[in-house]
C-alpha positions as CSV (number, residue, x, y, z in Angstrom):
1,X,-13.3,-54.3,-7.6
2,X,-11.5,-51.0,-8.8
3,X,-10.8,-48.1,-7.0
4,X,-10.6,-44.5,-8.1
5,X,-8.4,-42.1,-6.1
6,X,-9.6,-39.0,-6.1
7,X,-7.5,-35.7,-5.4
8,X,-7.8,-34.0,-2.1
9,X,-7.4,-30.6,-3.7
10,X,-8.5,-30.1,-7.4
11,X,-5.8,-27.3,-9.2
12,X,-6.9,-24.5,-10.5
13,X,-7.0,-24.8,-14.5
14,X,-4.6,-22.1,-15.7
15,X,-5.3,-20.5,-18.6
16,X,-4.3,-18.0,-21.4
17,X,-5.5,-15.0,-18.9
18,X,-3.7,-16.2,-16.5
19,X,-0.1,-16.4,-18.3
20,X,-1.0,-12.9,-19.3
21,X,-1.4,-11.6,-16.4
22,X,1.3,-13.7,-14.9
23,X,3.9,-12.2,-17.9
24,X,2.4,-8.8,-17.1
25,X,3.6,-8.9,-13.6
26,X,6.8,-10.8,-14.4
27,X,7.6,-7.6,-16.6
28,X,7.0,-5.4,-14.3
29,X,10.2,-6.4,-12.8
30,X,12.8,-6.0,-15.5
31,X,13.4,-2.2,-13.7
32,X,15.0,-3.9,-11.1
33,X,16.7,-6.9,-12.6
34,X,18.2,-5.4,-15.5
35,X,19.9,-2.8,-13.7
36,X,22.7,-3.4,-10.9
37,X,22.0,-0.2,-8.9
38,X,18.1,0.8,-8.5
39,X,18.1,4.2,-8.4
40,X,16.5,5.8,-5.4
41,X,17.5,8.6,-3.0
42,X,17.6,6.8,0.1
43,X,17.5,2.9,-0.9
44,X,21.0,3.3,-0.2
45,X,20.2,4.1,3.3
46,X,18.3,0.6,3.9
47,X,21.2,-1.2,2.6
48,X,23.9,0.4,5.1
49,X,21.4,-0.1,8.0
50,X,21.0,-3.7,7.2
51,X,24.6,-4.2,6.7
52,X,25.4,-2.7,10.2
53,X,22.7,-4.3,12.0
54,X,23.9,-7.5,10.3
55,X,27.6,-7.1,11.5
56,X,27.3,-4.9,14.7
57,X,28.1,-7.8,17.4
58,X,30.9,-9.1,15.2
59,X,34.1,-8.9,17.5
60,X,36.1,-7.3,14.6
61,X,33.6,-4.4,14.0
62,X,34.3,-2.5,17.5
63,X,34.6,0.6,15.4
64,X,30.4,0.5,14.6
65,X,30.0,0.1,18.6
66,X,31.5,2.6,19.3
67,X,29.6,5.1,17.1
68,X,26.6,3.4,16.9
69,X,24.3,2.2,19.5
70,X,21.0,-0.5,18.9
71,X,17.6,1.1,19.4
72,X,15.2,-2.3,19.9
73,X,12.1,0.5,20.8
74,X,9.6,-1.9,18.8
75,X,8.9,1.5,16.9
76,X,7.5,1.5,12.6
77,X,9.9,1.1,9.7
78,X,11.3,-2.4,11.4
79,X,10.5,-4.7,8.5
80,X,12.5,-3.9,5.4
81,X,15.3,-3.7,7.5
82,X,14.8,-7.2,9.2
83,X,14.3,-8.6,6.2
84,X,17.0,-7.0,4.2
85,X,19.5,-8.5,7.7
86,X,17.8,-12.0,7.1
87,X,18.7,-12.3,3.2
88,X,21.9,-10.7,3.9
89,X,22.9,-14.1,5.1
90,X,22.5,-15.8,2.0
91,X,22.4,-13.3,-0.7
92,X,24.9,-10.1,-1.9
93,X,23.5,-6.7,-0.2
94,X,22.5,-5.5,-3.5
95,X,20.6,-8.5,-4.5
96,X,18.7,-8.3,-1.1
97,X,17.6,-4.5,-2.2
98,X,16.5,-6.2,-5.4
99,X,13.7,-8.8,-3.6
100,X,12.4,-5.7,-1.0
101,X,11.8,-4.2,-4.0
102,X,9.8,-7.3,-6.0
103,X,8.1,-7.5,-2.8
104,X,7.0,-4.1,-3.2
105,X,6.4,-4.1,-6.8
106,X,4.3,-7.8,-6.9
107,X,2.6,-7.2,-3.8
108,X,0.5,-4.0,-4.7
109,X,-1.3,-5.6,-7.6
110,X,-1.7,-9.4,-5.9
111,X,-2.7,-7.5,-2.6
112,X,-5.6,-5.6,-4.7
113,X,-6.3,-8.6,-6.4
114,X,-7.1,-10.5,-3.4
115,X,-9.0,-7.4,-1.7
116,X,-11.5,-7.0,-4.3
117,X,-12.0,-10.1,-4.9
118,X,-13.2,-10.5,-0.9
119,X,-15.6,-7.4,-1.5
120,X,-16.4,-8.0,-5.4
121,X,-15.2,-10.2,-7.5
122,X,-16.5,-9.0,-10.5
123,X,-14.1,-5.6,-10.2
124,X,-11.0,-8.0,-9.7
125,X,-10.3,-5.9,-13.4
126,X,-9.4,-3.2,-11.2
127,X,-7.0,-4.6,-10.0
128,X,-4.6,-3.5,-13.2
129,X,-4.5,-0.3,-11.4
130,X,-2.4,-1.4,-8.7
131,X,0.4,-2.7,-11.5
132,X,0.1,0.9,-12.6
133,X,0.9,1.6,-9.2
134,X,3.1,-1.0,-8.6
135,X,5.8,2.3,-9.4
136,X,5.2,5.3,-7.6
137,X,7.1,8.6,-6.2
138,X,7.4,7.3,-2.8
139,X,8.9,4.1,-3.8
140,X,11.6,5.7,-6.0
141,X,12.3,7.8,-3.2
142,X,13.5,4.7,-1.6
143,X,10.2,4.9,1.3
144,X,11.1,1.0,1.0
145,X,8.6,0.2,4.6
146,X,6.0,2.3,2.9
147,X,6.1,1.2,-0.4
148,X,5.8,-2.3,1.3
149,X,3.3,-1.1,4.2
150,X,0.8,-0.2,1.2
151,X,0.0,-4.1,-0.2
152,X,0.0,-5.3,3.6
153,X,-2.4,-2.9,4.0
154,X,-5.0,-3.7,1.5
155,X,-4.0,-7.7,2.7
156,X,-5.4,-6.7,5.9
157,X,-8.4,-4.8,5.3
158,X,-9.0,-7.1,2.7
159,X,-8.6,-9.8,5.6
160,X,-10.9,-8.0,7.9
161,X,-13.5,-7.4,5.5
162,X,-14.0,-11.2,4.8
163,X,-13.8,-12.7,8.7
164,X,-15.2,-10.0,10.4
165,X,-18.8,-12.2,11.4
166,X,-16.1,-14.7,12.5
167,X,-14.7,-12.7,15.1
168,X,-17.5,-12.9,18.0
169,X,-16.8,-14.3,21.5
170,X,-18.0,-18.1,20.1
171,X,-15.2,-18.0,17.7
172,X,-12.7,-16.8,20.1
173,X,-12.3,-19.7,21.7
174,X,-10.6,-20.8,18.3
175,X,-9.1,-17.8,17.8
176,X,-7.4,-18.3,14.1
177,X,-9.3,-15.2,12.2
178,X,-8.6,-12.2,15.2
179,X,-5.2,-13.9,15.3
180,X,-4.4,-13.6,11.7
181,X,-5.9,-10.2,12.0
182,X,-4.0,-9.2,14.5
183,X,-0.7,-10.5,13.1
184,X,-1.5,-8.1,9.9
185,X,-2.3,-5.2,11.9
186,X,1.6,-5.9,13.3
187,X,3.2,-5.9,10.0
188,X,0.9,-2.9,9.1
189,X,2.7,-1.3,11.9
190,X,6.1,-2.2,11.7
191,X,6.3,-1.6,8.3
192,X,4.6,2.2,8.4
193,X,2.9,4.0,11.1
194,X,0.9,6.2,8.5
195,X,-0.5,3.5,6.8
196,X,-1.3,1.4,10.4
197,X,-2.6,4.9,11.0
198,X,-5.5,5.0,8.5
199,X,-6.2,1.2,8.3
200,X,-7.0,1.6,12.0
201,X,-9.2,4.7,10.5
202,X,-10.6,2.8,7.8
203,X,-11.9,-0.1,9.4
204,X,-13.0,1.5,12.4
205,X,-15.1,3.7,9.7
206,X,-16.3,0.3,7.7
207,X,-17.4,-0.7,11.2
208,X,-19.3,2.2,12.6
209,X,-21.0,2.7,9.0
210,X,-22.0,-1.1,8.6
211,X,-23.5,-1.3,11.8
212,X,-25.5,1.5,11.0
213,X,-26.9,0.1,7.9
214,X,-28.2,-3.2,9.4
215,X,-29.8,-1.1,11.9
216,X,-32.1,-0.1,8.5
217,X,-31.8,-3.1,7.4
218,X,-32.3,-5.7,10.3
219,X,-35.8,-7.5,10.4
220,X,-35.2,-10.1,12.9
221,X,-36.7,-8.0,15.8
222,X,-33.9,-8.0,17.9
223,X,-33.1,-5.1,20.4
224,X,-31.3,-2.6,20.0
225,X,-28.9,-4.0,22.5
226,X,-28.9,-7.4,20.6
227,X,-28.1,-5.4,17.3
228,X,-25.1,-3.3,18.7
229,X,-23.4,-6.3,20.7
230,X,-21.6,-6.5,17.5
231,X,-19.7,-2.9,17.3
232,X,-19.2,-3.7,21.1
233,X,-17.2,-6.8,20.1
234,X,-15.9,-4.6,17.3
235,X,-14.8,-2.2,19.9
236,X,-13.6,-4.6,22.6
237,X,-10.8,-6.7,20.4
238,X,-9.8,-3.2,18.6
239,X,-9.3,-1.3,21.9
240,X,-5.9,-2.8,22.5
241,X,-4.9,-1.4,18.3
242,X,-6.1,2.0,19.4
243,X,-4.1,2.1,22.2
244,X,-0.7,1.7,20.3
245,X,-2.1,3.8,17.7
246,X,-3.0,7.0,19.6
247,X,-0.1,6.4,22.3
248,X,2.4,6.4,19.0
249,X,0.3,9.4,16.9
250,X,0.0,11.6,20.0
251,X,4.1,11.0,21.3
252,X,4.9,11.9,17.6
253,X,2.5,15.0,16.6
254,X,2.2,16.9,20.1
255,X,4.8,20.1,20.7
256,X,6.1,19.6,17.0
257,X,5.7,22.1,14.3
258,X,4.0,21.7,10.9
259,X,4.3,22.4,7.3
260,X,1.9,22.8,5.1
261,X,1.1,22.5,1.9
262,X,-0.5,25.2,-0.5
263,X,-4.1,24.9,-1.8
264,X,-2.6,25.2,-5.8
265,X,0.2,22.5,-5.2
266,X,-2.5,20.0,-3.4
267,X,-4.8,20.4,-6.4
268,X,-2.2,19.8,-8.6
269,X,-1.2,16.8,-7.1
270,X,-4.6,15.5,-6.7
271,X,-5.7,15.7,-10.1
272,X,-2.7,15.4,-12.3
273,X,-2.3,11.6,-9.8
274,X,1.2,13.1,-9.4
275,X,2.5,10.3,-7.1
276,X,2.9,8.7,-10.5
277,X,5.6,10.8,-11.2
278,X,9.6,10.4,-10.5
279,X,12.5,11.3,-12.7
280,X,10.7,13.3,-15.6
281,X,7.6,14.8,-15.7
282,X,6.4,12.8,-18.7
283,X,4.7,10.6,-16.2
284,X,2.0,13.1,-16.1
285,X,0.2,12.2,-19.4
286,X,-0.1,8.8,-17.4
287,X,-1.4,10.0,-14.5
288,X,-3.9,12.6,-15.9
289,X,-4.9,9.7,-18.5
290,X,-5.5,7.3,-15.7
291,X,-7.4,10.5,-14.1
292,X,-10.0,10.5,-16.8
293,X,-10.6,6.8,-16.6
294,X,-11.4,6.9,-13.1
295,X,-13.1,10.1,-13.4
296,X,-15.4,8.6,-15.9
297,X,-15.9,5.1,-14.5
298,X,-17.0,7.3,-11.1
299,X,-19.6,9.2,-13.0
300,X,-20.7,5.7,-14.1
301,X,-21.1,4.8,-10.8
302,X,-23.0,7.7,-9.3
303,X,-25.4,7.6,-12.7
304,X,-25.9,4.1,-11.8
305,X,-26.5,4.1,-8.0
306,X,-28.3,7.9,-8.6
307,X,-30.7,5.7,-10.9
308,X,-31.4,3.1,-8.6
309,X,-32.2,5.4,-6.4
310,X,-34.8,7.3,-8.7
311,X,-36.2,4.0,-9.8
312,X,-37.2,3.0,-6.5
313,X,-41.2,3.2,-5.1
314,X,-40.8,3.7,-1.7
315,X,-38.6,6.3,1.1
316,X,-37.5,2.5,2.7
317,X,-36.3,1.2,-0.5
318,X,-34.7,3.6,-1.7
319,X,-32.5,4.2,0.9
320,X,-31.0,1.0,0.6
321,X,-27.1,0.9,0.6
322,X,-24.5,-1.8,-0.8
323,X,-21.4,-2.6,1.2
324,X,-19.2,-1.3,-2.1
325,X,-20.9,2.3,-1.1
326,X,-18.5,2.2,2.3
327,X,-15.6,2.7,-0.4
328,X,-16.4,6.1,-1.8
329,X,-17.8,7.3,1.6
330,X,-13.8,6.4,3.0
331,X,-13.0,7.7,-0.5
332,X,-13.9,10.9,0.9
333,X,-12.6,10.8,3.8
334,X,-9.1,9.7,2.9
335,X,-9.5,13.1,0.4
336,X,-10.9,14.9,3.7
337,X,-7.1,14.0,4.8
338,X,-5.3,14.6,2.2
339,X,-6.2,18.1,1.9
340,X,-6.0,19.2,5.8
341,X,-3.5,17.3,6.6
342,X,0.5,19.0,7.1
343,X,2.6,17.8,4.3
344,X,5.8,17.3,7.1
345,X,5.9,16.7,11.1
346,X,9.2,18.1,12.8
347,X,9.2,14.6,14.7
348,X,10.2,13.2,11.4
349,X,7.3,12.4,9.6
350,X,6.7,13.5,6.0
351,X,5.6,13.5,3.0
352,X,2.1,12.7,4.4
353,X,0.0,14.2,1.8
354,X,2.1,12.4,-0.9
355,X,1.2,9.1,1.2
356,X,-2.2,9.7,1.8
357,X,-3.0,10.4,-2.0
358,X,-2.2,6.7,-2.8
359,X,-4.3,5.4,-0.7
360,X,-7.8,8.0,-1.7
361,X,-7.0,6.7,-5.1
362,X,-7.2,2.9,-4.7
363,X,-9.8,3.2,-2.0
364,X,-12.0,3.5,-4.1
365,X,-11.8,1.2,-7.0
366,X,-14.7,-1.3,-5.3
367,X,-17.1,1.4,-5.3
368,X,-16.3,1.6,-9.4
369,X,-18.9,0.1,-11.6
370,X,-17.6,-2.2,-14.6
371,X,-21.4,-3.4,-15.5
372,X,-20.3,-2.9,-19.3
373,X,-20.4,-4.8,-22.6
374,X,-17.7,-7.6,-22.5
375,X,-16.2,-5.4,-25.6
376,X,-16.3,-2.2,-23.3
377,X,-14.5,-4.2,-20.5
378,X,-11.8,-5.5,-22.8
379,X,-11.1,-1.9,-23.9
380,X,-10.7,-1.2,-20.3
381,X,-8.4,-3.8,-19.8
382,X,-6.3,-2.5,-22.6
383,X,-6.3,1.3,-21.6
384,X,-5.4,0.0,-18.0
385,X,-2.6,-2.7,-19.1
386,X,-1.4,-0.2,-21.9
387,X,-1.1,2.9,-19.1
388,X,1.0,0.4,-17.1
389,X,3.5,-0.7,-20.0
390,X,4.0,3.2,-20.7
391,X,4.7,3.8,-17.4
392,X,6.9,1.2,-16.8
393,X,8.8,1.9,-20.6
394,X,9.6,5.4,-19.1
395,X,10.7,3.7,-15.8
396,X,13.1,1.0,-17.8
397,X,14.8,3.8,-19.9
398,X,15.4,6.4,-16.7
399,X,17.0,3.1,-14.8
400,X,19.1,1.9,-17.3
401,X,20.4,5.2,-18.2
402,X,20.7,5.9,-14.6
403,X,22.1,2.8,-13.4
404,X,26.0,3.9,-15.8
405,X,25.9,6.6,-14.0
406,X,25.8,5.2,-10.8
407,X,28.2,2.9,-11.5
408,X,30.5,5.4,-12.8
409,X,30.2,7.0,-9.8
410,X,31.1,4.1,-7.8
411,X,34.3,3.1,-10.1
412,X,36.4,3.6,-7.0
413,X,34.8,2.2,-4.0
414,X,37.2,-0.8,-4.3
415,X,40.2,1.7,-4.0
416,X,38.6,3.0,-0.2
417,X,40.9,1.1,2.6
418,X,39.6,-0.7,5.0
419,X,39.0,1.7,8.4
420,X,39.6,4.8,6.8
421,X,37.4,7.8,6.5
422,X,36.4,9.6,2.7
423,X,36.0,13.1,2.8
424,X,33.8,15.1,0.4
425,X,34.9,18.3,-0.8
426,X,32.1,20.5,-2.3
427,X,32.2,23.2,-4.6
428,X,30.3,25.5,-2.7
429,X,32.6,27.3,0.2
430,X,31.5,27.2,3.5
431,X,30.1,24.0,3.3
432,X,31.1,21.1,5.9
């Protein structure tokens, strides 16, 4: 008698596409590794935060106690720095900077992989974008919990999107998809507030609008009681998220004055996809190239859906809606935003519009339509994957060049005693 064994998991065959893509992300990194100091304005920051966390209860650091004093409020922009203490145990401070930032850098593109895969599989091409974005303003600036909120994000609604008919009171009992939910919505939180902010926005919108549709939709001849015990669910497990949420927004945006931001400099920003740029403006050509390409793959999508619509007998059919639509309906809302909203907070919170224009810009790749020819979609792969090596050649040569001068500038760290105190003198008089 023979017996065949059979696998209890069958691997994924790996092929060509996927060594591409895998050697496409792989380069993506070489900004970081090649270079000993990443240059940002206030990566530095992150570092000296983790290092005194790190060493504050050592008995020999008495000094740092007695300037410095723990804040445990469980308050956003916790997780870079947890994480940075945590390596800091095995790795070099430096090196620790250097894995924040290949979290930051991998996880935008594998976190749009994995959402539209949930909500279409098909646009998973789309996902090329997010390597373009895998390098942005906000991240050279050294926003190293937003730059890392941004992927959780998408992991979350993403998450959401697939479970949410799991979450009703029979599956409670288990718990395992509110759980896992709920833990995401945590990390959302402690890693930004603004981007916990509009998740909670976002789904709460994907909610109220799908319910909606399978009101039009429905034609089991349930009640109307029967069809909304759903959003009430909805409503019930999220009440607890907009608590923290408006308890947090409200403590940090009443009695504080704004900024705002001018009409010209918005538009700018919006359509030049300026929070492409850092360091030299040549990242603009990117940015408005990548511009067109959306621009054109959105007309695409409203000829499409516009001819659908046209093409359709009846009133009842023709206002039929697919889930994808949600995505430029929050497309324009996140745009809604971006324009009204102040570009700083006197609590501390800015650079809101910059923030907020990421997110309208990758919101709504699953509404996108890539219904081509196969040849049409490999030229779109190319333009997308050839945006993304420009943008990271011009990111390569600013580090490297950058990176002597930073270490030029820190020839003489070593010769700083231990204890002592470095004082700056500035050229311009007056200045403390």
């Amino acid at each position: 008698m023979q017996h065949h064994s059979q696998p209890f998991h069958k691997l994924p065959k790996i092929t060509l596409k996927h060594l591409l893509v895998a050697l496409l992300l792989l380069v993506h990194l070489l900004p970081i590794w090649i270079v000993k100091y990443f240059p940002t304005q206030d990566g530095p920051s992150h570092i000296y935060n983790a290092q005194l966390f790190k060493e504050y209860h050592d008995h020999q650091n008495f000094r740092i106690r007695d300037v410095y004093q723990l804040n445990w409020t469980p308050f956003p922009n916790w997780t870079t720095h947890l994480l940075m203490v945590m390596l800091m145990y095995i790795f070099p401070p430096l090196i620790c900077e250097k894995i924040v930032l290949s979290l930051c850098v991998l996880g935008l593109p594998l976190a749009l992989f994995y959402f539209l895969r949930v909500i279409d599989r098909s646009k998973v091409i789309l996902s090329l974008v997010g390597v373009i974005y895998s390098y942005h303003y906000l991240l050279m600036m050294g926003f190293y919990n937003f730059s890392l909120s941004v992927p959780v994000f998408f992991w979350t609604l993403g998450y959401w999107w697939k479970h949410r008919s799991n979450i009703t009171p029979k599956r409670l009992a288990s718990g395992q998809p509110l759980v896992g939910f709920y833990l995401l919505l945590t990390l959302t939180y402690f890693s930004h507030f603004q981007s916990f902010f509009l998740l909670v926005i976002s789904i709460s919108v994907f909610a109220g609008l799908l319910f909606l549709f399978s009101l039009r939709t429905d034609k089991t001849g349930l009640s109307f009681t029967d069809r909304l015990r759903p959003l009430l669910y909805f409503v019930t497990y999220m009440a607890p998220v907009y608590m923290v949420a408006l308890t947090y927004y409200f403590s940090k945006t009443q009695g504080y004055g704004r900024n705002y931001r001018k009409l010209s400099w918005l538009n700018e920003y919006f359509f030049n996809l300026k929070s492409l740029v850092y360091f030299r403006n040549n990242h603009i050509w990117i940015g408005q190239f990548l511009f067109v390409v959306l621009a054109v793959l959105l007309f695409c999508s409203l000829w499409r859906r516009g001819a659908e619509f046209l093409g359709k007998s009846s009133a009842e059919t023709r206002f039929s809606f697919e889930s994808t639509d949600l995505f430029l309906v929050m497309f324009l809302i996140l745009t809604l935003i971006y324009y009204i909203s102040p570009n700083n907070i006197q609590s501390g919170g800015g650079w809101i519009n910059d923030r907020v224009h990421i997110y309208l810009v990758l919101m709504l790749l699953p509404f996108l339509t890539i219904a081509f020819h196969r040849h049409l979609q490999y030229i779109l792969i190319t333009i997308l994957v050839g945006l993304s090596l420009w943008h990271l050649a011009y990111t390569v040569h600013d580090n490297f060049f950058l990176d002597r001068e930073i270490a030029e500038m820190t020839e003489s760290v070593d010769l700083i005693a231990e204890n002592s105190t470095v004082v700056l003198y500035l050229d311009k008089p007056g200045q403390r």
